[in-house]
C-alpha positions in Angstrom: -71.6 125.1 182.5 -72.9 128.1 184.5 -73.1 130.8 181.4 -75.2 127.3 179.5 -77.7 127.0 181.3 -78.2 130.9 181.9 -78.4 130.9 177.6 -80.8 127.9 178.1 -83.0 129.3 181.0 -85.3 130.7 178.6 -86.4 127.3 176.6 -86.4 125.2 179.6 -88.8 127.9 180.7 -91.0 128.1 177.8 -90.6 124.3 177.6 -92.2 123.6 181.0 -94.8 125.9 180.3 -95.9 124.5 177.7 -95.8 121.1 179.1 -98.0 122.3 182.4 -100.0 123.8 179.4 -100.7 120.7 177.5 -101.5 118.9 180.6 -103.7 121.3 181.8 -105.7 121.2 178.4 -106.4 117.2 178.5 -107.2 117.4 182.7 -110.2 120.3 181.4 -110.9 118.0 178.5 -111.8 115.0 181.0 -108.9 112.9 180.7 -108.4 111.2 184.4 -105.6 109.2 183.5 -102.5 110.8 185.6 -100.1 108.0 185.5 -100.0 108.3 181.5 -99.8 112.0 182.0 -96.6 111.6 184.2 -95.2 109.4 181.8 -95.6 111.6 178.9 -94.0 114.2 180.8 -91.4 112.2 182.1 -90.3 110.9 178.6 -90.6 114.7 177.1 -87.9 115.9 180.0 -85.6 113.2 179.4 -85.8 114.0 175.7 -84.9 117.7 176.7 -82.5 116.9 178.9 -80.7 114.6 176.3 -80.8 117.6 174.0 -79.2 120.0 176.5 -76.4 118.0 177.5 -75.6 116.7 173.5 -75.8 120.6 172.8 -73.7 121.6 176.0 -71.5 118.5 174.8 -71.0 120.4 171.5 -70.3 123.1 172.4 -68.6 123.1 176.0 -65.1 124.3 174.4 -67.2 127.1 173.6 -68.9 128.5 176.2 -65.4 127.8 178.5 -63.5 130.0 175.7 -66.9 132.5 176.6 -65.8 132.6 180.1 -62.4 133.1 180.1 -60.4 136.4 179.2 -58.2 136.3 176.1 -55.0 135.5 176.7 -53.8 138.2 174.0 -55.8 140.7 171.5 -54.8 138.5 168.7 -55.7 134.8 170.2 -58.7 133.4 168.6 -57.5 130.3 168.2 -59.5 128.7 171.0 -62.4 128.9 169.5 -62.9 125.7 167.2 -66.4 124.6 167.8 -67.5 124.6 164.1 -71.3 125.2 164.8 -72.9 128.7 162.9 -72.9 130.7 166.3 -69.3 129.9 167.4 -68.0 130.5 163.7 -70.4 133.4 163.1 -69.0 134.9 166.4 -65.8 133.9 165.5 -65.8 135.9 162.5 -67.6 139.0 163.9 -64.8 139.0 166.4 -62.0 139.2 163.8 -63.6 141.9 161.5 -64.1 143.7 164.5 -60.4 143.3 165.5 -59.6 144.0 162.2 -61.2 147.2 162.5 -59.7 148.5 165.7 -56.4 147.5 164.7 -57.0 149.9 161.4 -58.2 152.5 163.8 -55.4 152.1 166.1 -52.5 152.5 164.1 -54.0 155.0 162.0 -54.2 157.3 165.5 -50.5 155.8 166.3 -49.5 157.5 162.9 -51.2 160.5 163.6 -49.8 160.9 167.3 -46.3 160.0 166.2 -46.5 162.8 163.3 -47.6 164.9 166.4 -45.1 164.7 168.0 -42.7 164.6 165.8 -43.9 168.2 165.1 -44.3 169.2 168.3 -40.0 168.4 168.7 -39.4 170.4 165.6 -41.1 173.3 166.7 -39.6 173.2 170.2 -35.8 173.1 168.2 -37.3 175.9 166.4 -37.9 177.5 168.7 -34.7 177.3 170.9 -33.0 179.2 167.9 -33.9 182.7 168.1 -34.2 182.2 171.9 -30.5 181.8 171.8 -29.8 184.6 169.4 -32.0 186.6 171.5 -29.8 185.8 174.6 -26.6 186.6 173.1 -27.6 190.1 171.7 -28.4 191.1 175.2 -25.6 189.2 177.1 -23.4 192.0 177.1 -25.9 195.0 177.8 -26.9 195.4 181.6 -29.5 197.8 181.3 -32.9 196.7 183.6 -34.6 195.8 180.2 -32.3 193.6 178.9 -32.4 191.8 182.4 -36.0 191.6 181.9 -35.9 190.0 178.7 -33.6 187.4 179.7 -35.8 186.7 182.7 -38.9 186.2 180.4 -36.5 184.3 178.1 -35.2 182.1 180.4 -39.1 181.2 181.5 -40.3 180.6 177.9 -37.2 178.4 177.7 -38.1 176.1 180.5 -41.8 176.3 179.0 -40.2 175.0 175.7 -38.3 172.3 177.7 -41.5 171.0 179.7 -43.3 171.0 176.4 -40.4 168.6 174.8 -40.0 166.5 177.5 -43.4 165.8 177.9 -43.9 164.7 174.0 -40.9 162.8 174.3 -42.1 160.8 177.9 -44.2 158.3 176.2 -40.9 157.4 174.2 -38.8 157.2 176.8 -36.7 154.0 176.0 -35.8 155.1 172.9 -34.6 158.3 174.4 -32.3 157.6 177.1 -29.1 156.6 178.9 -28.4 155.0 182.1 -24.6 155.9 183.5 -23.0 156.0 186.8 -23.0 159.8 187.6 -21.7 161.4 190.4 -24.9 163.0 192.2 -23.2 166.2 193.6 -21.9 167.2 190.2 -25.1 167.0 188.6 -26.8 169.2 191.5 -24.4 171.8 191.0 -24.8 171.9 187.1 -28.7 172.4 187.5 -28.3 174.8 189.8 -25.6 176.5 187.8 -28.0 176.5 184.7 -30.9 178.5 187.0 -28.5 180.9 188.5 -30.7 183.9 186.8 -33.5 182.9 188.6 -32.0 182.4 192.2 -30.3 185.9 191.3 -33.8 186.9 190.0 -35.7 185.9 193.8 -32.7 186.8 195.8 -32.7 183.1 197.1 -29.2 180.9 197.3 -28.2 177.1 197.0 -26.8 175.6 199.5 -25.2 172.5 199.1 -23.7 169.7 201.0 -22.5 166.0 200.3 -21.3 163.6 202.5 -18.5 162.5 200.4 -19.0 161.2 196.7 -22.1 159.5 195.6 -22.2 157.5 193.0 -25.7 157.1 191.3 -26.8 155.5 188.1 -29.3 157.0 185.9 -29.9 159.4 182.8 -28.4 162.9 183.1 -30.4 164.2 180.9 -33.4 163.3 182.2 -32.3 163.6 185.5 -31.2 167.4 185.0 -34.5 168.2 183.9 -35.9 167.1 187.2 -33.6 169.0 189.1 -34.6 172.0 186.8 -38.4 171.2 187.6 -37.9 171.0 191.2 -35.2 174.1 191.6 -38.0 176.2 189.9 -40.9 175.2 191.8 -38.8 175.9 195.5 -37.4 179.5 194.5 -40.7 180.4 192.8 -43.2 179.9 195.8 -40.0 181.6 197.7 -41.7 184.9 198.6 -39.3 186.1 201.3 -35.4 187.8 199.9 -32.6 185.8 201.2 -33.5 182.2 201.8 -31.8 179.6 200.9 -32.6 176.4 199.1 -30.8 173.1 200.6 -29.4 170.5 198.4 -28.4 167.6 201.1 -27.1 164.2 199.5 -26.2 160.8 201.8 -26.1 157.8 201.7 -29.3 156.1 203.9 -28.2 152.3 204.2 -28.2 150.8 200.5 -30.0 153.9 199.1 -28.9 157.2 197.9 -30.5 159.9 198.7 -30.8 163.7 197.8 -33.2 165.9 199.9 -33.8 169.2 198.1 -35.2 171.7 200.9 -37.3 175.4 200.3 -37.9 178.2 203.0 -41.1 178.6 201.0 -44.4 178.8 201.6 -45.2 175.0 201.9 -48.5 172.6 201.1 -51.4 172.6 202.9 -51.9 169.1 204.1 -54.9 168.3 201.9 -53.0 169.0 198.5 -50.1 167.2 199.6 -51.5 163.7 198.1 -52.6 165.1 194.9 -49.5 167.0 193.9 -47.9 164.5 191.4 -51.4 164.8 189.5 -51.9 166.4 186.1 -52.7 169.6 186.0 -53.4 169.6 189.7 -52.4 173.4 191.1 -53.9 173.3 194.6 -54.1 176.5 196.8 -50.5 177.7 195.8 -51.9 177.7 192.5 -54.8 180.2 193.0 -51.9 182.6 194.4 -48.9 182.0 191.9 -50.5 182.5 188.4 -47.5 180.6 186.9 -48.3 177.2 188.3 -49.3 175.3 185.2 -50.1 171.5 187.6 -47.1 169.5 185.2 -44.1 170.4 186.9 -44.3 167.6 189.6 -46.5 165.6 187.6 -43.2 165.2 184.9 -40.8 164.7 187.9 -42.8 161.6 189.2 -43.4 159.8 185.9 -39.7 160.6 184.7 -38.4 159.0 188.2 -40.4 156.2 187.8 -39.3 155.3 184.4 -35.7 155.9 185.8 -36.3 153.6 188.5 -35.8 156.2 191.5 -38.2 156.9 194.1 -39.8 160.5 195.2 -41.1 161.8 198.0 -42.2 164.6 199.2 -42.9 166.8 202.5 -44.1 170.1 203.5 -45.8 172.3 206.1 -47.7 175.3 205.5 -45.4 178.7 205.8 -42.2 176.3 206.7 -41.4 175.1 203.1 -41.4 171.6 201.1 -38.7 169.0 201.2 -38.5 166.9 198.2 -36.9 163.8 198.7 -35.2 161.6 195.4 -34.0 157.9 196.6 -31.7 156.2 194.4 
């Protein structure tokens, strides 16, 4: 009723002004009679308010379907007022869905190609990074150790690049187990045992018995990997440790993955699951690309665990993974 008689407003305006007009003409014309004058314009209102409410009558289902939010992109179904501005809007709204519908799963196809190229490339990739690593496995001279080092970081560059094409299909791409947590810790850390060698920095790990957990060990690896990297590489100091503690916190598990590092400040600490968000450590440690963290929280999310995070400036960061 409301958006009626705002589309209305403007002839019950114009109609009252031309009635104050008319009467206004026979009053300078020298017609005294104001009794016949009321009645004229009593009559005329009632004739435009009988018009208004057979219009609004008309077309009530109309202007309700106007003022509510479509249930669904496709439902146009509630519009059945068959007068020429419900069907001409009717129509305009179709073609025009029609049209972003085209548009949207042309960009669909070309996003999918995307990344469908982007995966190929990465496996590509990986290929002569492996040959690479097993020509200079066996040689221990400081060059080869540097080219594994550089190796090892444009693997872990190729890995962030995969993961994060493959994040918007997510549940086609993964599978939930029950895993035992302490064995998956010790595999990550395994797999980065170059870089804690690298920084002179050591895991330490400790488990209050066996923990049980159920999620993706792919997927869950990869967030290891993304937070074991991030602690040893803003690890400055030789001989620190990095502290993998698991327990079991009423019905939750939980895994608390401690640095020696050198910490957050306290106004980057809500921003550092955002995109591309560096903060101070980033203006120091060139490497810091913003993604890391911003991976770990969407892939825990999706995996239904919950992250947290602590720090204090020259103390080190505590990450904190509740199952």
């Amino acid at each position: 009723m409301r958006l009626f008689l705002r589309d209305q407003l403007p002839l019950i305006f114009i109609y009252m002004t031309q009635l104050l007009v008319i009467i206004s003409i026979y009053w300078l014309d020298g017609y005294q009679n104001i009794a016949i004058s009321i009645y004229a314009c009593v009559l005329s209102t009632c004739l435009l308010i009988g018009y208004l409410l057979l219009r609004y009558y008309k077309n009530r289902s109309f202007y309700k379907r106007l003022e509510k939010p479509l249930p669904s992109m496709d439902d146009f179904s509630d519009i059945t007022v068959h007068s020429p501005l419900s069907e001409g809007l009717q129509q305009l709204l179709k073609s025009q869905f029609q049209h972003y519908r085209t548009d949207l799963h042309n960009y669909k196809y070309r996003l999918e190609e995307h990344i469908q190229f982007i995966n190929q490339w990465v496996h590509q990739m990986k290929t002569p990074i492996s040959v690479i690593h097993l020509i200079i496995q066996d040689e221990d001279e400081p060059n080869n150790t540097a080219i594994g080092d550089e190796l090892d970081r444009l693997k872990k560059g190729l890995e962030m690049v995969l993961y994060t094409a493959r994040l918007d299909t997510f549940d086609r791409d993964f599978h939930v187990e029950t895993l035992d947590l302490e064995k998956v810790v010790r595999n990550a850390t395994s797999s980065q045992k170059r870089l804690f060698i690298r920084k002179r920095v050591f895991p330490s790990i400790q488990f209050e018995g066996k923990i049980p957990i159920a999620s993706d060990e792919k997927w869950l690896s990869f967030v290891f990997t993304q937070i074991i990297t991030n602690a040893v590489r803003y690890t400055i100091e030789e001989n620190r440790k990095v502290y993998f503690n698991g327990y079991i916190y009423g019905r939750n598990k939980v895994l608390e993955i401690r640095d020696e590092g050198v910490g957050i400040p306290i106004s980057d600490l809500p921003r550092v699951f955002d995109p591309y968000f560096t903060g101070g450590n980033g203006r120091v440690f060139q490497e810091s690309t913003g993604m890391g963290l911003h991976l770990v929280k969407q892939i825990c999310e999706k995996l239904g665990h919950r992250i947290e995070i602590e720090s204090e400036v020259n103390k080190g960061t505590t990450v904190r993974i509740i199952f």
